[in-house]
C-alpha positions as a LaTeX table, in Angstrom:
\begin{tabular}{lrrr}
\hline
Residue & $x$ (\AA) & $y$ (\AA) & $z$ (\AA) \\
\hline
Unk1 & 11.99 & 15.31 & 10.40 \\
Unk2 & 10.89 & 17.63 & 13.20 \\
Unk3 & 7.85 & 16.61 & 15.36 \\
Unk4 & 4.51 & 17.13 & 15.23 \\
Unk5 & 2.35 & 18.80 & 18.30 \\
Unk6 & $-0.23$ & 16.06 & 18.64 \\
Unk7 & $-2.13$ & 15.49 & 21.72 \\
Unk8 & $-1.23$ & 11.87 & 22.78 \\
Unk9 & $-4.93$ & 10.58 & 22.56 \\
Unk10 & $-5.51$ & 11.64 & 19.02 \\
Unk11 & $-5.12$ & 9.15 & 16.31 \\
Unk12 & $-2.91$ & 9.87 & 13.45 \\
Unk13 & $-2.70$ & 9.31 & 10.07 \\
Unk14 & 0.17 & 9.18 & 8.07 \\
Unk15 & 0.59 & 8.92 & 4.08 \\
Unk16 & 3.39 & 9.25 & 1.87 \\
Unk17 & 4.99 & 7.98 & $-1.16$ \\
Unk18 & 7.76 & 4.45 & $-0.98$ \\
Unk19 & 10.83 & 5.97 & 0.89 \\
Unk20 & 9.50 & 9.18 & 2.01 \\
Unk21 & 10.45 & 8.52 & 5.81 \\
Unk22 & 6.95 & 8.09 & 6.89 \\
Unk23 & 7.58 & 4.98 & 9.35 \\
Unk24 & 10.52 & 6.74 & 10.95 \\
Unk25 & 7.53 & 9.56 & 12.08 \\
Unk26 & 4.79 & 6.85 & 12.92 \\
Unk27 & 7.82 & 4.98 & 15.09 \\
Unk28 & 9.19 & 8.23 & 16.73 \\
Unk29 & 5.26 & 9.67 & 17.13 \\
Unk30 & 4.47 & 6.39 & 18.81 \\
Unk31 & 7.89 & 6.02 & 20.68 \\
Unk32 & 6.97 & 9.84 & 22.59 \\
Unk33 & 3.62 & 10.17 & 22.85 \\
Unk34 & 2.36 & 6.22 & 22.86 \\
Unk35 & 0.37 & 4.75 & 21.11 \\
Unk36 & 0.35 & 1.27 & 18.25 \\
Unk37 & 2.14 & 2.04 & 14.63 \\
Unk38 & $-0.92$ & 0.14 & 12.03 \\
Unk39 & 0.33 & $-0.50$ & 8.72 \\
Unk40 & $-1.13$ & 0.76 & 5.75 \\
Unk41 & 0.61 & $-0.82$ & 3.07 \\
Unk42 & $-0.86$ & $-3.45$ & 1.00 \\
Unk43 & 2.61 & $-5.49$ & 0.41 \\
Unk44 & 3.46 & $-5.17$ & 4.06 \\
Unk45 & 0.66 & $-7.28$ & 5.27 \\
Unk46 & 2.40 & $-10.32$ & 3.50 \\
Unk47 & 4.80 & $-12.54$ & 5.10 \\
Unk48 & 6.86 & $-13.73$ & 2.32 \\
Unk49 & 8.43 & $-9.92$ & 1.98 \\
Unk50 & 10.22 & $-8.06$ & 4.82 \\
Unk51 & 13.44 & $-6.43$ & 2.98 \\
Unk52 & 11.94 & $-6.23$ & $-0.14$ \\
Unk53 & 8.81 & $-4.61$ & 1.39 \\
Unk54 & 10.64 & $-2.29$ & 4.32 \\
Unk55 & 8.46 & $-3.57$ & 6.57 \\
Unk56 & 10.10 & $-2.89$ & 9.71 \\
Unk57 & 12.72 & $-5.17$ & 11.09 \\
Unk58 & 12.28 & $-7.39$ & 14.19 \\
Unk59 & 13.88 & $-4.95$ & 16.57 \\
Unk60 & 11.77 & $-2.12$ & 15.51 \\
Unk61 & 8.76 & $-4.16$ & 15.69 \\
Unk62 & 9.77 & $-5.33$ & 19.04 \\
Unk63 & 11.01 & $-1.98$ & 20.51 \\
Unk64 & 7.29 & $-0.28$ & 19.65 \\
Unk65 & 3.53 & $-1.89$ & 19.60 \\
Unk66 & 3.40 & $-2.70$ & 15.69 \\
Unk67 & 0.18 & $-4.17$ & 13.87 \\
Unk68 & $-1.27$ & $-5.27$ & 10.89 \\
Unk69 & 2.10 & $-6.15$ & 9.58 \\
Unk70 & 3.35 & $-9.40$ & 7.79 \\
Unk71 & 0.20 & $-11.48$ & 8.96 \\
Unk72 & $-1.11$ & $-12.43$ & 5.43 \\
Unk73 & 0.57 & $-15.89$ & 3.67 \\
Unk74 & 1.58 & $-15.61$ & 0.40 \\
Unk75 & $-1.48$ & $-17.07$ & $-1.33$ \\
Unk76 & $-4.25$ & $-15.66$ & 1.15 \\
Unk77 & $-7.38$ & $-13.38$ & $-0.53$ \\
Unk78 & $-6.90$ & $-10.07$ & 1.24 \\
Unk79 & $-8.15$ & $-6.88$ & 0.77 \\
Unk80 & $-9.01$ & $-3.57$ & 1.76 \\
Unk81 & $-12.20$ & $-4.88$ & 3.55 \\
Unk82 & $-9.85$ & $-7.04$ & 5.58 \\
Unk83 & $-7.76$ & $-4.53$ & 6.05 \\
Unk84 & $-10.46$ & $-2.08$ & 7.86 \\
Unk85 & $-11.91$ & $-5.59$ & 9.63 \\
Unk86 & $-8.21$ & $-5.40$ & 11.35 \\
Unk87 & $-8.06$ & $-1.65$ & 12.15 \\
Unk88 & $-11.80$ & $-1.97$ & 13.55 \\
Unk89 & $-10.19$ & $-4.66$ & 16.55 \\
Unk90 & $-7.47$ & $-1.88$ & 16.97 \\
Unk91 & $-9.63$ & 1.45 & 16.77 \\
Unk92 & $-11.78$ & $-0.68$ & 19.52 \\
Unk93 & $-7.93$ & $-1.66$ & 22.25 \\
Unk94 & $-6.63$ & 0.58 & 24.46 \\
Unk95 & $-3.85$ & 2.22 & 22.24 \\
Unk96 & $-3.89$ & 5.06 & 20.25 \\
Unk97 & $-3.43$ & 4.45 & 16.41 \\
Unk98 & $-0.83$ & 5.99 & 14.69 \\
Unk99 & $-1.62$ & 4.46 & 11.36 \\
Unk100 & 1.28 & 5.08 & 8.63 \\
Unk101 & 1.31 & 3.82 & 4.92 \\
Unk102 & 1.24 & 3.98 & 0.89 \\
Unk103 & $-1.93$ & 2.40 & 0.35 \\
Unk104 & $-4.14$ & 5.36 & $-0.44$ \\
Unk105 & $-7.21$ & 3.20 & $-1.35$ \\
Unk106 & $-7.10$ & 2.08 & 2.58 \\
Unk107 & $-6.72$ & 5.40 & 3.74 \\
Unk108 & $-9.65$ & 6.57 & 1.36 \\
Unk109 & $-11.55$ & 3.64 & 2.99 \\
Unk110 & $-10.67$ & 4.31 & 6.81 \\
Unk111 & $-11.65$ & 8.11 & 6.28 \\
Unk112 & $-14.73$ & 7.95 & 3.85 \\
Unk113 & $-16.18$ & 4.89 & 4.01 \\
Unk114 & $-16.13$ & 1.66 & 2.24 \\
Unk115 & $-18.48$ & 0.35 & $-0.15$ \\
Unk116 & $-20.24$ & $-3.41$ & 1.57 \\
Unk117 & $-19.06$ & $-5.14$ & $-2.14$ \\
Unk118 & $-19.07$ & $-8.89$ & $-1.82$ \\
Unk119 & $-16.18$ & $-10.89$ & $-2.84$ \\
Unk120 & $-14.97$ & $-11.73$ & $-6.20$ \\
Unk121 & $-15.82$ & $-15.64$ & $-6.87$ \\
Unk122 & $-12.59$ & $-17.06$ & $-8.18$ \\
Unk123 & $-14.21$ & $-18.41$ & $-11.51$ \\
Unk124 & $-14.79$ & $-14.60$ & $-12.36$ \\
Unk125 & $-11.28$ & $-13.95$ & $-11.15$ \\
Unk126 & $-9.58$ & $-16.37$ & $-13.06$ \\
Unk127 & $-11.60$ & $-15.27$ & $-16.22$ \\
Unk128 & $-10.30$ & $-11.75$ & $-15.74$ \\
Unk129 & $-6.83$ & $-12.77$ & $-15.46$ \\
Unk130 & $-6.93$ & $-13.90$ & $-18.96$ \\
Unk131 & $-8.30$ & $-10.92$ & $-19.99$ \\
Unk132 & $-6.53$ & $-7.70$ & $-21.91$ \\
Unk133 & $-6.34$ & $-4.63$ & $-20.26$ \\
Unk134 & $-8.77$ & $-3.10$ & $-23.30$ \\
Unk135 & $-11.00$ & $-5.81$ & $-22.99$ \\
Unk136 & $-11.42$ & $-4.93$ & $-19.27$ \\
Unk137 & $-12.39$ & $-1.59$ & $-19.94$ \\
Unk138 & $-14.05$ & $-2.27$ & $-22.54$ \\
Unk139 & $-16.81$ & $-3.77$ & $-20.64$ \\
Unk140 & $-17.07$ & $-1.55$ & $-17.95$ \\
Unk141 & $-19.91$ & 0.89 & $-17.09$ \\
Unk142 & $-19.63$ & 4.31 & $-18.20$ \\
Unk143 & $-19.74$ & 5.82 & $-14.47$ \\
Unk144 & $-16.88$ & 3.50 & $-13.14$ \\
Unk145 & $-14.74$ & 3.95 & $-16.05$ \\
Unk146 & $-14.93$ & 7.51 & $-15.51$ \\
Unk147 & $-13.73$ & 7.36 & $-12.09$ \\
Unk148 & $-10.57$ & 5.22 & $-11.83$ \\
Unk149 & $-7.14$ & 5.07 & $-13.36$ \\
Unk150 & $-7.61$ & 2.88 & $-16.34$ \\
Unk151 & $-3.73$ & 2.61 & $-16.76$ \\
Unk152 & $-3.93$ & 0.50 & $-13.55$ \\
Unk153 & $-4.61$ & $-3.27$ & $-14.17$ \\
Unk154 & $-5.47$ & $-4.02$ & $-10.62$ \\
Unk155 & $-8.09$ & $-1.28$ & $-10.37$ \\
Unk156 & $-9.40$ & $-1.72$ & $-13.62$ \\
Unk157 & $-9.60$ & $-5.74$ & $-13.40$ \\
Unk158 & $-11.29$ & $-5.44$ & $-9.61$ \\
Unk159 & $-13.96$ & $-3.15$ & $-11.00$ \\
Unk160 & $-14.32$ & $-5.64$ & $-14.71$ \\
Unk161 & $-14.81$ & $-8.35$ & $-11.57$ \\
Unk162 & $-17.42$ & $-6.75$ & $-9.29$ \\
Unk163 & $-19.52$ & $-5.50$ & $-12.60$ \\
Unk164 & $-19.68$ & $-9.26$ & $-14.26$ \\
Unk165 & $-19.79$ & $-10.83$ & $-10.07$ \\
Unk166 & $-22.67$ & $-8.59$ & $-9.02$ \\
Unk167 & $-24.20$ & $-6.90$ & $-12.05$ \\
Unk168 & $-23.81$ & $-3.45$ & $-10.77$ \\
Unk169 & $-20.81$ & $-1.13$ & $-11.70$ \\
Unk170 & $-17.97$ & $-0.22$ & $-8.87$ \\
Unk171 & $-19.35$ & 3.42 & $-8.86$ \\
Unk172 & $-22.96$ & 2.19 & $-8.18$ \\
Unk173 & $-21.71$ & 0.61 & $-5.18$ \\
Unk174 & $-19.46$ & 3.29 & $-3.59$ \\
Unk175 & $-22.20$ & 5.63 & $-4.19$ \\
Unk176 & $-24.06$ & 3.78 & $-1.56$ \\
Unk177 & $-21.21$ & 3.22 & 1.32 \\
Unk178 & $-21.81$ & 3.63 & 4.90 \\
Unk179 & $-20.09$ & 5.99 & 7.54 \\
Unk180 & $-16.13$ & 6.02 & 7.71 \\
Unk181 & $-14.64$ & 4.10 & 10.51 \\
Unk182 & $-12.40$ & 7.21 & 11.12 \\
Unk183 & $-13.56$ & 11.03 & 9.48 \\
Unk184 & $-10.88$ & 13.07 & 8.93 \\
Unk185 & $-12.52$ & 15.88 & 11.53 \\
Unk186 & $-11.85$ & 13.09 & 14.17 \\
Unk187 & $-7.55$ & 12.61 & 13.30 \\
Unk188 & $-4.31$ & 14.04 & 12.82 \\
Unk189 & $-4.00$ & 13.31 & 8.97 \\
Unk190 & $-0.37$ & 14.00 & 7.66 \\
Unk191 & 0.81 & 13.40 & 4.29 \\
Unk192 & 4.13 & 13.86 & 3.20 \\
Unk193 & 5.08 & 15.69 & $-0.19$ \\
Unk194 & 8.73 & 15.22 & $-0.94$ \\
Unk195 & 10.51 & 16.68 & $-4.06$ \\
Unk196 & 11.09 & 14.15 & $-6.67$ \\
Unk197 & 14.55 & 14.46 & $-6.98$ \\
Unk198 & 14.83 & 13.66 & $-3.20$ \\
Unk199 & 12.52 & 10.78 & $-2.60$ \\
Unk200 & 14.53 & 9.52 & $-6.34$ \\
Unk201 & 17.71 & 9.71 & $-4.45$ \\
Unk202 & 16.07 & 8.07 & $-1.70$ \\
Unk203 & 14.75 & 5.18 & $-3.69$ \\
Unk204 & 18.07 & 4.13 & $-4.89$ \\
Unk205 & 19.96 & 4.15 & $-2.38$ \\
Unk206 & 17.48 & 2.37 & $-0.02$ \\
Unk207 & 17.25 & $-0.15$ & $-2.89$ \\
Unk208 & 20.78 & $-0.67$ & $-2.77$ \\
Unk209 & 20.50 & $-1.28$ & 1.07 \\
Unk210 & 18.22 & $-3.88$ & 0.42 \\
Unk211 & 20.22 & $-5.72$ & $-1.03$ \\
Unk212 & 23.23 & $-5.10$ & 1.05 \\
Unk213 & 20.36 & $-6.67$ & 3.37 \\
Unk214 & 19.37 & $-9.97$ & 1.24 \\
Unk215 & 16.68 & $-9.08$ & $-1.01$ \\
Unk216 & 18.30 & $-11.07$ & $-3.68$ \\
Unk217 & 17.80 & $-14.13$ & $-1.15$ \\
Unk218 & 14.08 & $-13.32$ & 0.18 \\
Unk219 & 13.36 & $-13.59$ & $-3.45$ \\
Unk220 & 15.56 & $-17.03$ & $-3.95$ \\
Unk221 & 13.60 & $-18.48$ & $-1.17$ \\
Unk222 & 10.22 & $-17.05$ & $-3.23$ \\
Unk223 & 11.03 & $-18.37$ & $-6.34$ \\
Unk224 & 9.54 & $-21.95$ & $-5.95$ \\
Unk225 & 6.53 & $-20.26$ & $-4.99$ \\
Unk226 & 6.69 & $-17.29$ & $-7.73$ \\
Unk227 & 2.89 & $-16.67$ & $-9.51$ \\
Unk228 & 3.34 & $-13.93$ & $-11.13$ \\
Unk229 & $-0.57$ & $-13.16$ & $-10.78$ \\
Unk230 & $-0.96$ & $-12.76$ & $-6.96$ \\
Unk231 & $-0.98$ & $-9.90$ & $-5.23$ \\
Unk232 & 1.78 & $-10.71$ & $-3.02$ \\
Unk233 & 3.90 & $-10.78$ & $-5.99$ \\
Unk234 & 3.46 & $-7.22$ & $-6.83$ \\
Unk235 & 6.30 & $-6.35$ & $-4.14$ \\
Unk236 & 8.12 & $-3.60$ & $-5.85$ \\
Unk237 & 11.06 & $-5.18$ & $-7.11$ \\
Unk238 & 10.03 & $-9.25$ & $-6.79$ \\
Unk239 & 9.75 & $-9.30$ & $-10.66$ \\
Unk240 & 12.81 & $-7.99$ & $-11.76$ \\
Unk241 & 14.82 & $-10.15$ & $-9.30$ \\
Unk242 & 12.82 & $-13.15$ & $-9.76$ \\
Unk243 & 13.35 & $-12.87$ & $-13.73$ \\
Unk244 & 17.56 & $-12.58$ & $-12.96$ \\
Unk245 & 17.35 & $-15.76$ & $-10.84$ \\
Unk246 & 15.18 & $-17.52$ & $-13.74$ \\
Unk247 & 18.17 & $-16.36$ & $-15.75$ \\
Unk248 & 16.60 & $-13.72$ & $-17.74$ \\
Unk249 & 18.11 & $-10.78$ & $-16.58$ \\
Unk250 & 21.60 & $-9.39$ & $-14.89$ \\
Unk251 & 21.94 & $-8.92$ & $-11.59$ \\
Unk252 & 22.65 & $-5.01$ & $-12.30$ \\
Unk253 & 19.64 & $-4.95$ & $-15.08$ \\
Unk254 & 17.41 & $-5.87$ & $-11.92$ \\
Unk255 & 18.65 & $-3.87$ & $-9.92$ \\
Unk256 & 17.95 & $-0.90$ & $-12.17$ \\
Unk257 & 14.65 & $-2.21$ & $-13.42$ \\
Unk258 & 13.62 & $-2.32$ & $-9.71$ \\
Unk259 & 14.82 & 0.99 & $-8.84$ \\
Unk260 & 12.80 & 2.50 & $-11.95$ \\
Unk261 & 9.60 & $-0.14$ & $-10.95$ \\
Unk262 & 9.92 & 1.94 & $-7.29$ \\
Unk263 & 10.44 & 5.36 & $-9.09$ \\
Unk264 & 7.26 & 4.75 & $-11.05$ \\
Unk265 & 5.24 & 3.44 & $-8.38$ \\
Unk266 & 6.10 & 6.18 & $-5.87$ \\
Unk267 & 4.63 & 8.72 & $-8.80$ \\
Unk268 & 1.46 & 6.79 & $-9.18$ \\
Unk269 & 1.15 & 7.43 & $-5.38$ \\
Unk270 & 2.25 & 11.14 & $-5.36$ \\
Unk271 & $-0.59$ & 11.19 & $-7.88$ \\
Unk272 & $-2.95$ & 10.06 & $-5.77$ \\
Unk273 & $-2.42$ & 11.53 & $-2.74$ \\
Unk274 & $-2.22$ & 15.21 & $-4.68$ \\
Unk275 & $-5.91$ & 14.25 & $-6.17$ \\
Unk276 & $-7.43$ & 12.55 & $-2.99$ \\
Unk277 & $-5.50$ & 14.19 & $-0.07$ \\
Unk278 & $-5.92$ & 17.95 & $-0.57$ \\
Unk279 & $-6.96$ & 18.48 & 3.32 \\
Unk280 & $-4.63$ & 16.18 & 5.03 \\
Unk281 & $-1.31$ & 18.56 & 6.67 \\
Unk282 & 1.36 & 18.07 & 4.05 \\
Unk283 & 4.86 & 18.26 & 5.23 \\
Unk284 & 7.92 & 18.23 & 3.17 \\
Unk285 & 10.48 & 15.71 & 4.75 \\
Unk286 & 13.70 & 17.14 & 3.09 \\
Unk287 & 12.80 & 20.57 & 4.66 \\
Unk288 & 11.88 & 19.14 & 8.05 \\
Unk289 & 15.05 & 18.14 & 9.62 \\
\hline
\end{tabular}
């Protein structure tokens, strides 16, 4: 992918869908013109997946300043508000961020602010966990349900949980969120568009690799720990492998369910960064050798 002309004290932004090369840019970005690679990936903060996740390896972390990555346990309540909490410390250091990842919700929340919502008690939690995904929206308020994907459990549960925690719908609160942390007038914002048959090509093979690399075993060493319900286990690819270890599955049935799982997820993301990202610099890695 050829290199971007950015000064060396501008920060940088970098989106993209699961396999799309975007931490090879951050890392070379960062490796010529300095600066700290921040992740932006709501798997990679957890530090139960590192394959399965590809979160850097050791080396790479250790050649370049890295942050933000594989700090969360397993079990640990995080989200995007801690996320921005730990980009605020960085934004505030001496290096320059070059801040790379798939999470568009964080991105939308670094560059247009984030809604003060407080937390979720975990009665209110639990009881929306053993709710349908039509009784979720079901009960939501006309505005909010209007504005997110109702075909995504998390999003849809989250704003079911902040309607019946605070009494006042998800779109109520965003419409009253402070200044961004970073505008977009104030970054280098890059978002890369691959063709689908490339970044499909790219998804299998790298899943392939990471299992060459011991995926199968980062998931046997999860598996007395496996809850289905947490957010660390919606690593792209834990459930299939998880269910072949239980038993339930082949080995090459996984391996194909989580190559579609990763296929899938990289579309929802393509999605969203067509529908949220329309001024960020797109750049096609397959054309940019």
């Amino acid at each position: 992918m050829r290199m971007i002309d950015i000064p060396p004290d501008r920060p940088v932004l970098i989106a993209g869908p699961t396999a799309s090369g975007k931490s090879a840019l951050a890392a070379r970005i960062v490796r010529d013109g300095g600066g700290i690679v921040v992740n932006a990936d709501a798997l990679q903060v957890y530090a139960n997946w590192r394959i399965l996740t590809a979160r850097p390896s050791v080396p790479e972390e250790q050649a370049l300043p890295h942050a933000l990555y594989g700090h969360v346990a397993r079990d640990a309540e995080y989200s995007v508000g801690h996320w921005l909490r730990g980009v605020t410390g960085i934004l505030n250091g001496p290096l320059r961020p070059v801040i790379v990842g798939g999470t568009g919700l964080y991105f939308t929340a670094l560059t247009e602010g984030l809604a003060p919502i407080p937390a979720t008690p975990p009665q209110i939690r639990a009881e929306g966990d053993g709710l349908a995904l039509p009784d979720l929206i079901h009960e939501l308020d006309v505005d909010t349900a209007r504005g997110i994907d109702l075909n995504n459990r998390a999003r849809v549960q989250r704003a079911w949980e902040v309607l019946r925690a605070t009494g006042q719908g998800l779109a109520s609160w965003q419409a009253d969120t402070p200044p961004p942390l970073l505008p977009l007038g104030d970054v280098e914002a890059l978002v890369l568009r691959p063709s689908t048959a490339w970044l499909d090509a790219r998804i299998d093979r790298r899943f392939d690799l990471m299992m060459a690399e011991g995926a199968l075993e980062e998931a046997r060493t999860e598996l007395p720990h496996w809850q289905p319900t947490r957010p660390s286990s919606r690593a792209i690819g834990a459930p299939e492998l998880i269910a072949h270890l239980r038993g339930e599955m082949t080995l090459k049935d996984a391996v194909a369910a989580g190559k579609l799982a990763t296929r899938q997820y990289a579309k929802r993301q393509r999605t969203w960064f067509r529908n949220r990202m329309r001024d960020w610099t797109e750049l096609t890695p397959e054309n940019t050798g």
